[in-house]
VOBA-1610 file (N, C-alpha, C; in pm, whole numbers, padded with zeros to 5 digits, always signed):
BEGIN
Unk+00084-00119+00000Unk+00000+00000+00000Unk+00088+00124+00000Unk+00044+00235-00090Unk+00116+00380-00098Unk+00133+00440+00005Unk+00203+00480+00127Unk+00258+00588+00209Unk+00203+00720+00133Unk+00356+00731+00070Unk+00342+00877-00038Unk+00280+00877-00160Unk+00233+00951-00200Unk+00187+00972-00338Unk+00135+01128-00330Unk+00243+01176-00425Unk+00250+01300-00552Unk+00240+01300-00607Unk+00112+01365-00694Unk+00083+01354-00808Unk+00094+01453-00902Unk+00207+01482-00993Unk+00169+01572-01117Unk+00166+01711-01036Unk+00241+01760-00919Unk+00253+01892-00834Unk+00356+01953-00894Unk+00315+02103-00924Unk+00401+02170-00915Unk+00382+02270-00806Unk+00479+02407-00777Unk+00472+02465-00650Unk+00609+02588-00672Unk+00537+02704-00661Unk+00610+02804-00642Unk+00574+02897-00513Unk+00699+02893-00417Unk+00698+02967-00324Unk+00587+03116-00356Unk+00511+03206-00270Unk+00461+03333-00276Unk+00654+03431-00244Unk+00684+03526-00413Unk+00740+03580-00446Unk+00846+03531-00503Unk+00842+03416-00516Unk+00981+03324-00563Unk+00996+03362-00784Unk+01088+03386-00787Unk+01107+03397-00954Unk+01066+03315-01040Unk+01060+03118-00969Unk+01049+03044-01042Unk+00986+02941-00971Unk+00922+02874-01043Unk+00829+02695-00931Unk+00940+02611-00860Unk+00955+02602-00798Unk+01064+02513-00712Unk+00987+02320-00711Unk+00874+02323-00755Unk+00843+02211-00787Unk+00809+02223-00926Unk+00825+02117-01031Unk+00777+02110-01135Unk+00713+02002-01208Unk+00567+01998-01198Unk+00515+01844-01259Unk+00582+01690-01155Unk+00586+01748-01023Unk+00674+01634-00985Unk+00611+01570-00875Unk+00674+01377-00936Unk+00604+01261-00885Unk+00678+01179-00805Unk+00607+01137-00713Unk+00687+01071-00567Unk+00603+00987-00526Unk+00587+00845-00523Unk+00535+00711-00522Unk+00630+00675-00409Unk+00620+00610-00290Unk+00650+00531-00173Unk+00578+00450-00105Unk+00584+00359-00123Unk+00512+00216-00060Unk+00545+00169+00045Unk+00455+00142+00149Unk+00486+00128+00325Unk+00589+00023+00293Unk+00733+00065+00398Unk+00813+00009+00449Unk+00955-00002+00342Unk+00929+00140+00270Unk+01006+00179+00185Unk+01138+00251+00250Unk+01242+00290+00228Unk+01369+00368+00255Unk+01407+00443+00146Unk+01366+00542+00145Unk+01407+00641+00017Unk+01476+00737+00061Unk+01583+00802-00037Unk+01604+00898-00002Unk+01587+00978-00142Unk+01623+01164-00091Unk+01604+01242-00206Unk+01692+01292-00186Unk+01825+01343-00281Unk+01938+01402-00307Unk+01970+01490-00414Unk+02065+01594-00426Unk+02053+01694-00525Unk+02134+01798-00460Unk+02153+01921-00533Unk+02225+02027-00485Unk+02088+02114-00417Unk+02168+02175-00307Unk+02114+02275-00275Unk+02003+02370-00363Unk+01880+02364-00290Unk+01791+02487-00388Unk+01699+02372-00483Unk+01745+02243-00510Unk+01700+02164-00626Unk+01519+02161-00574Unk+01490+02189-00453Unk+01357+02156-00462Unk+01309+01941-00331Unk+01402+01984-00226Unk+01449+01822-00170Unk+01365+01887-00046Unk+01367+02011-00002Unk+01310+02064+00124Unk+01132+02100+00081Unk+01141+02125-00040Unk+00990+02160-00038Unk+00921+02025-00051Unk+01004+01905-00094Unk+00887+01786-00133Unk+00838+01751+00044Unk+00950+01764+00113Unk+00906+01729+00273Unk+00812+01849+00306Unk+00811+01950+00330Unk+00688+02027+00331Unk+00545+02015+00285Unk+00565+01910+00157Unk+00447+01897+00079Unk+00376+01765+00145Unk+00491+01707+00246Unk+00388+01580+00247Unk+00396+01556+00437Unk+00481+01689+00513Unk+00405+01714+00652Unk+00281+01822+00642Unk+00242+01866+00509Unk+00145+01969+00495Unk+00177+02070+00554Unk+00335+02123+00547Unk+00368+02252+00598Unk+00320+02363+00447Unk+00330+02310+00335Unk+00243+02334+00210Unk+00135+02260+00164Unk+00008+02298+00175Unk-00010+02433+00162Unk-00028+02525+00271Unk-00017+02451+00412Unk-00068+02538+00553Unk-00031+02630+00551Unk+00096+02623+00565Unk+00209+02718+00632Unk+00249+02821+00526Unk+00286+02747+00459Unk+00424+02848+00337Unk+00303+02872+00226Unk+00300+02987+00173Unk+00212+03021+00072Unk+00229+03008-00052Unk+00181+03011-00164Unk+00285+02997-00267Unk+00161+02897-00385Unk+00146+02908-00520Unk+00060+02844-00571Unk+00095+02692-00610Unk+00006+02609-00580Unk+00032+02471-00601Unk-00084+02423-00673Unk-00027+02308-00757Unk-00108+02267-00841Unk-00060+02107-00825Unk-00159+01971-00867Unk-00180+01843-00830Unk-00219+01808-00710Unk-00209+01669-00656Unk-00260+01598-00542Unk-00143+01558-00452Unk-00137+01540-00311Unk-00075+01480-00193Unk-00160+01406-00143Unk-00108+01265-00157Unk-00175+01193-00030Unk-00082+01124+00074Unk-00139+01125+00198Unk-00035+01052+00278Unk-00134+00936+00338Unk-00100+00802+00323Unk-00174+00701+00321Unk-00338+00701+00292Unk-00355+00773+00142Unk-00433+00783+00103Unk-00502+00910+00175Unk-00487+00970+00212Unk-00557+01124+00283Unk-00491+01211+00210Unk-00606+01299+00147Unk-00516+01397+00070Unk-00482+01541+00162Unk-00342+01628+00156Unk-00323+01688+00241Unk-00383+01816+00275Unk-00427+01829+00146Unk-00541+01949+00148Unk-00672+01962+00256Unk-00664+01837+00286Unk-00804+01832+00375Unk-00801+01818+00500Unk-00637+01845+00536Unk-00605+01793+00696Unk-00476+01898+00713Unk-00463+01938+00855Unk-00349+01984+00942Unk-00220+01925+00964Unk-00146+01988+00972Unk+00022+01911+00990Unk-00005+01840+01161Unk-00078+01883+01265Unk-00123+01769+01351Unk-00199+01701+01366Unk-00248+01636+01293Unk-00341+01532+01182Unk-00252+01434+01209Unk-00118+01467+01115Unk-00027+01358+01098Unk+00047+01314+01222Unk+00069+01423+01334Unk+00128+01378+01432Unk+00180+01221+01485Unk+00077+01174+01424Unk+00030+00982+01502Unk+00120+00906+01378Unk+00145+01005+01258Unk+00185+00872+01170Unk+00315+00931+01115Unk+00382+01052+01111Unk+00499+01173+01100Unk+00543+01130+01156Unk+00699+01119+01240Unk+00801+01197+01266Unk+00899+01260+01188Unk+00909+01368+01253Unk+00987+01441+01156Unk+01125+01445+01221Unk+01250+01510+01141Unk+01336+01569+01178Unk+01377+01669+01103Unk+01390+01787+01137Unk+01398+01888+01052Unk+01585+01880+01052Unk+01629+01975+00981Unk+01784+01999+00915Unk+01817+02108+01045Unk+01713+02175+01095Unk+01735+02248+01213Unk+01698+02198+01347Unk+01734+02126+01453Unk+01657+02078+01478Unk+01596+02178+01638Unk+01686+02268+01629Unk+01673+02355+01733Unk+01513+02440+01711Unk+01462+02432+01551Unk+01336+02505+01518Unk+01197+02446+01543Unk+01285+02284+01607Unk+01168+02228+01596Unk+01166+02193+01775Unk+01222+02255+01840Unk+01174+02216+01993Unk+01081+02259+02060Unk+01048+02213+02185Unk+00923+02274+02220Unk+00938+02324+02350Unk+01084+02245+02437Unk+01100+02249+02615Unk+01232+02312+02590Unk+01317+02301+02686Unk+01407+02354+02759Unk+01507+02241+02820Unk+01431+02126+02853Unk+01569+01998+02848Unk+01522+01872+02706Unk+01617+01794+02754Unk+01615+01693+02662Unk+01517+01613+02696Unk+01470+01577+02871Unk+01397+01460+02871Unk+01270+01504+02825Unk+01230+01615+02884Unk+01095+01673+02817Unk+01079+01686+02676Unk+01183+01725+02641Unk+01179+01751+02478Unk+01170+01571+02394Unk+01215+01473+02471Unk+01219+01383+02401Unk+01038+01307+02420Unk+00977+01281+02523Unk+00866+01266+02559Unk+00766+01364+02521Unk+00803+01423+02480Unk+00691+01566+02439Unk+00559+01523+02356Unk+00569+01458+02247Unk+00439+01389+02179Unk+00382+01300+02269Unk+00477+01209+02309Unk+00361+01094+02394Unk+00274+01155+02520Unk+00345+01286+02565Unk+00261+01334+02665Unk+00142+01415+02605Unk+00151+01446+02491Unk+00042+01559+02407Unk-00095+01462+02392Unk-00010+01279+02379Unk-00128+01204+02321Unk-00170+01151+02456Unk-00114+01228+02556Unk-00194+01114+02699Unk-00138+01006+02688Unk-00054+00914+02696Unk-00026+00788+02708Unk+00050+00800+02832Unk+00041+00626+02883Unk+00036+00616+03057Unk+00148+00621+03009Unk+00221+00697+03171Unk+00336+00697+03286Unk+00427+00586+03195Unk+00375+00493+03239Unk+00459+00352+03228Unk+00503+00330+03112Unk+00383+00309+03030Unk+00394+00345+02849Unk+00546+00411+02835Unk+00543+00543+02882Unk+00608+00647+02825Unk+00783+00647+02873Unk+00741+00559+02999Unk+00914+00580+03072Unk+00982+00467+02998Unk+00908+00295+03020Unk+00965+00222+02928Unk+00971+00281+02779Unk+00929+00351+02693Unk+00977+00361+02521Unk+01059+00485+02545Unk+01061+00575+02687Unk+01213+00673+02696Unk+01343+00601+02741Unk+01313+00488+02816Unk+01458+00399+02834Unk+01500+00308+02729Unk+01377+00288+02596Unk+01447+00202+02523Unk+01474+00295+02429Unk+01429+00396+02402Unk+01504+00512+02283Unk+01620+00552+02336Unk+01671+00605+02443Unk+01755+00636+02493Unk+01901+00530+02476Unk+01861+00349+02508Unk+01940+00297+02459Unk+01992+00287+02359Unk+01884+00253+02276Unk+01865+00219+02134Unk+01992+00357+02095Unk+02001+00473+02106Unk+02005+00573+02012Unk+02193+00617+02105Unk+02221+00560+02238Unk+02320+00543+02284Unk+02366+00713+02314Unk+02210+00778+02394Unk+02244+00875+02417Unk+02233+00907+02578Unk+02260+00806+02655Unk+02247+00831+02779Unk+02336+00941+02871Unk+02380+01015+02792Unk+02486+01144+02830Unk+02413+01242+02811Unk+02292+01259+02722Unk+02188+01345+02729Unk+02054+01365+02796Unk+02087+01219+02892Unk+01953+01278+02993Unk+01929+01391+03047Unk+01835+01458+03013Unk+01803+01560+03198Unk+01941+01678+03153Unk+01933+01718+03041Unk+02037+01856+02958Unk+01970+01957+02965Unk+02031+02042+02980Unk+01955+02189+02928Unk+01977+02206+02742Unk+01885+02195+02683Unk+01909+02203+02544Unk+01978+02318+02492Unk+01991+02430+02539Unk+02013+02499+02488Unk+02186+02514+02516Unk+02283+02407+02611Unk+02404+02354+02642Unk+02463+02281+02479Unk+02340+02175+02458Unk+02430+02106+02342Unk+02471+02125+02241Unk+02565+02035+02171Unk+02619+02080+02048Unk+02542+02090+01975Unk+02528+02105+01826Unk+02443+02074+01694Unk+02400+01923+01717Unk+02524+01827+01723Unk+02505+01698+01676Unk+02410+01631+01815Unk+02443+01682+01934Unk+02338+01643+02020Unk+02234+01673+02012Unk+02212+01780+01959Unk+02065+01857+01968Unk+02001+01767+01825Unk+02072+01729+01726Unk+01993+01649+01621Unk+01986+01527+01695Unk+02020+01449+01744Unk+02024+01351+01816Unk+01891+01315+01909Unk+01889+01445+01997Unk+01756+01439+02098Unk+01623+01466+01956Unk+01652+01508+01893Unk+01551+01559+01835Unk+01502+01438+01670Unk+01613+01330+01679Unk+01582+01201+01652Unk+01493+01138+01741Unk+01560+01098+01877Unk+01493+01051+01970Unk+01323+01083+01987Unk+01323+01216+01920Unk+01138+01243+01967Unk+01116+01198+01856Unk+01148+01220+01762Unk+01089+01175+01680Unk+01062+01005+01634Unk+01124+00925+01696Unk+01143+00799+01659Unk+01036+00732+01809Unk+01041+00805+01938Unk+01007+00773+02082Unk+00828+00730+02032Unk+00744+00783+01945Unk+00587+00820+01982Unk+00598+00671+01810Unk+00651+00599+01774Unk+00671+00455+01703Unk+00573+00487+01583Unk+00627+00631+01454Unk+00520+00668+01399Unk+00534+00560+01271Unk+00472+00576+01190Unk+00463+00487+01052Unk+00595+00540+00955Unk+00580+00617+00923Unk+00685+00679+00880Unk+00751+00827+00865Unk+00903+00792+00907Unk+01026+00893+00953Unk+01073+00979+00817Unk+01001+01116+00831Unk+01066+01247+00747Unk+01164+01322+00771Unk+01312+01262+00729Unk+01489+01291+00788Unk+01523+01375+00734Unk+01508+01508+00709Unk+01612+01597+00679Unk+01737+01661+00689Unk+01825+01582+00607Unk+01940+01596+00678Unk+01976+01535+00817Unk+01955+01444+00827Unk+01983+01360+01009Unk+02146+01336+01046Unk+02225+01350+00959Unk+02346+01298+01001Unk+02399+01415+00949Unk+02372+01534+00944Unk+02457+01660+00923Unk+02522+01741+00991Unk+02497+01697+01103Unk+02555+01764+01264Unk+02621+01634+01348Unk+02654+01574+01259Unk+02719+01468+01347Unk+02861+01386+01311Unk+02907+01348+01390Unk+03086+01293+01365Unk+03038+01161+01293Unk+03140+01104+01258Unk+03152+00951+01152Unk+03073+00851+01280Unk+03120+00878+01372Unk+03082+00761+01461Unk+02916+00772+01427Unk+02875+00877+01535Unk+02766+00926+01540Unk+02674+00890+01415Unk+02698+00969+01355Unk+02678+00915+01184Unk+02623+00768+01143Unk+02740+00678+01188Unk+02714+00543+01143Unk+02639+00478+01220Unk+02589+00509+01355Unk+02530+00464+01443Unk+02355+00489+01433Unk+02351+00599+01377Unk+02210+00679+01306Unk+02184+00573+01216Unk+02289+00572+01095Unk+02243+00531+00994Unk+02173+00349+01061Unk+02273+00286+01153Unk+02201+00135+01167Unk+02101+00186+01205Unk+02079+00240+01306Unk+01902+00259+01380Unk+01813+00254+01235Unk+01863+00359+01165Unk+01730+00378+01057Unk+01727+00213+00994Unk+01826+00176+00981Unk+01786+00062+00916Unk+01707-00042+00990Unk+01765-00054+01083Unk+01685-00149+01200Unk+01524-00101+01190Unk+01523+00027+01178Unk+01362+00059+01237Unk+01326-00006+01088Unk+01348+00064+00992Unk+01293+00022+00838Unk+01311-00130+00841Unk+01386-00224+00866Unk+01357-00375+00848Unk+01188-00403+00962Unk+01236-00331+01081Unk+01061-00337+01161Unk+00910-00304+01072Unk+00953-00236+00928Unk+00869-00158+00856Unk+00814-00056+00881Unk+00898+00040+00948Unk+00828+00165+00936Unk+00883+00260+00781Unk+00858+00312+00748Unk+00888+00371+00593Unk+00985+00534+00662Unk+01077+00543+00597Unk+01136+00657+00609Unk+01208+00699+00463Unk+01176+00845+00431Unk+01186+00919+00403Unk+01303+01028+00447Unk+01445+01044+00330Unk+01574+01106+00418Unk+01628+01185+00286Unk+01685+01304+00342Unk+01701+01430+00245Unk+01815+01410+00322Unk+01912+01392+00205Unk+02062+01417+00232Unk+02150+01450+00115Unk+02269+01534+00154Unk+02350+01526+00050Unk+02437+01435+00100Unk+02445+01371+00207Unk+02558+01199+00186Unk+02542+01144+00118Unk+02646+01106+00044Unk+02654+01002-00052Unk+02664+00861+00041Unk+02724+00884+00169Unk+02703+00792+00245Unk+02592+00744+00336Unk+02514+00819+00340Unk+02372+00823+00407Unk+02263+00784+00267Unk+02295+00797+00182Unk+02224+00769+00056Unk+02228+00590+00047Unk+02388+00595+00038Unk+02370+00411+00056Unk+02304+00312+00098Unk+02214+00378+00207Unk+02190+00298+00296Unk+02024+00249+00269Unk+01972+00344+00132Unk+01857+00359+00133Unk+01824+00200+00008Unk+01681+00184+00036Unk+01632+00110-00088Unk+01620+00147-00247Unk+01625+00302-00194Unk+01612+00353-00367Unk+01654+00521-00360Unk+01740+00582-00447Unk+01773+00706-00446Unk+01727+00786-00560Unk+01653+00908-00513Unk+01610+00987-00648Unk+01672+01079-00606Unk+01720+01115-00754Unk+01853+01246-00801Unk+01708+01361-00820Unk+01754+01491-00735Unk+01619+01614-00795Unk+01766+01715-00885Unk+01684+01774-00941Unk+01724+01883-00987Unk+01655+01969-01107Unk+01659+02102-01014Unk+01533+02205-01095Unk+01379+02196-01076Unk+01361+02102-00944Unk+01236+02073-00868Unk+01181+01943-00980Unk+01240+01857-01037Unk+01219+01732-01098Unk+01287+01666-01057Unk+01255+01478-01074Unk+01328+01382-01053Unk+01395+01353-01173Unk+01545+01357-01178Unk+01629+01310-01352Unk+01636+01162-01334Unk+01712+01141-01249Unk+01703+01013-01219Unk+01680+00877-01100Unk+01677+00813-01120Unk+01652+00681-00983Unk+01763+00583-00966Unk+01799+00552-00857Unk+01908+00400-00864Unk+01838+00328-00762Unk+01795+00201-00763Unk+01718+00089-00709Unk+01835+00022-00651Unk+01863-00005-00501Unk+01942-00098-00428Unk+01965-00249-00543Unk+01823-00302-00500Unk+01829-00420-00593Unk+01964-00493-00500Unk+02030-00585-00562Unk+02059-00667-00473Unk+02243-00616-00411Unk+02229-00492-00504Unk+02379-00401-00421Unk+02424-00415-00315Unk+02520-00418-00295Unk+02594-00387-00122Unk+02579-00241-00140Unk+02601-00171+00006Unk+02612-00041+00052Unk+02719+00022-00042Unk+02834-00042-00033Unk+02930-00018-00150Unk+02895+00041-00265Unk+02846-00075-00366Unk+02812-00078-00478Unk+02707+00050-00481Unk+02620+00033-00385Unk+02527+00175-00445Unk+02604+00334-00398Unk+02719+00288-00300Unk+02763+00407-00290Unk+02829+00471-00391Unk+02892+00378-00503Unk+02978+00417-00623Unk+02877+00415-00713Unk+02746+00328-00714Unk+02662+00441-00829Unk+02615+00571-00758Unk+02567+00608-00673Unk+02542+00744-00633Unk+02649+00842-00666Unk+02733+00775-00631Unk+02886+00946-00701Unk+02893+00934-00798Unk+02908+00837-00909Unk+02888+00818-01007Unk+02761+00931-01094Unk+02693+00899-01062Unk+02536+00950-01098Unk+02574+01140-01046Unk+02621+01128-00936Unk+02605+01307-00899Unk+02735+01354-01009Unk+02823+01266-01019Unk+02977+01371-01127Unk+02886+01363-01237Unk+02765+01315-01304Unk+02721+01320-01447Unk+02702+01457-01494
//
């Protein structure tokens, strides 16, 4: 069954010179790993806007075709609609907080949805493992580095067990270690089947995905399908594909 589906959208910011989307189509099927890659400006930040419904809510700008997110088209619903089936991570992740420490900030949805005490402390001790950030309990957020602060702000997003993870940029504030340790989680969660969705310019964070679409000029040029590749192999078609 379809997650995503874009249909035939285009989309120009209100005052922008030119459509930053153009005629452009994005098909994702639950328990998919995609990512979207491209230079800067190509149009990789507005497709995630288009499908947390920060467009058309938020950002103004004329749009034309359909969004659906598991069949709900986005026109007809709020960006906390999706709350239950989103997580996001934004490229900032400091824009997207809501508290003042980490533990609050990491529990923050499950407390919005009411879920018990118990519920909530066991899936904060197993995110916390899982994500090998137990140096960030109980922080003042506004102390940590970049790469911690993307880190906690993984953690919320991964803590409330949504359907599928919208990564912008997730490993851009973070060291090799750090980095490679992200990248297993995502995979681990995606073999569980949750579907994620990851905007990166890594060529190494790209590897890791089931399928990579190249944007550029707010279109898709091209696709590379894992298929039965090692991480390797798709990492040398991805550079491959970006020197073209």
């Amino acid at each position: 069954m379809m997650m995503i589906d874009i249909d035939h959208v285009s989309f120009q910011y209100s005052g922008a010179e030119r459509e930053n989307l153009q005629n452009f189509n994005l098909q994702i099927e639950k328990g998919e790993c995609v990512v979207l890659t491209g230079e800067s400006g190509c149009g990789k930040t507005c497709v995630t806007r288009l499908i947390n419904t920060l467009i058309p809510h938020f950002y103004e700008g004329e749009m034309s075709g359909t969004v659906l997110i598991d069949g709900v088209d986005t026109r007809t619903i709020q960006p906390h609609d999706l709350s239950d089936k989103i997580g996001s991570v934004f490229q900032n992740p400091r824009s997207q907080f809501f508290s003042l420490d980490t533990d609050s900030e990491i529990v923050f949805g499950m407390e919005n949805k009411g879920m018990p005490y118990q519920v909530m402390l066991d899936r904060y001790q197993q995110t916390i493992q899982e994500l090998h950030i137990e140096k960030l309990k109980d922080r003042n957020l506004f102390d940590l580095s970049g790469g911690q602060k993307q880190r906690t702000a993984v953690a919320r997003a991964l803590i409330t067990q949504p359907e599928l993870i919208l990564a912008d940029e997730p490993t851009g504030a973070l060291d090799s270690k750090a980095s490679d340790s992200m990248l297993t989680l995502f995979n681990q969660i995606n073999e569980e089947g949750q579907t994620i969705l990851m905007v990166t310019h890594s060529t190494k964070a790209a590897s890791h995905a089931n399928r990579v679409l190249f944007i550029k000029d707010g279109e898709v040029f091209h696709q590379l399908y894992r298929g039965n590749m090692s991480n390797e192999q798709l990492y040398a078609k991805i550079s491959d594909t970006l020197t073209m």
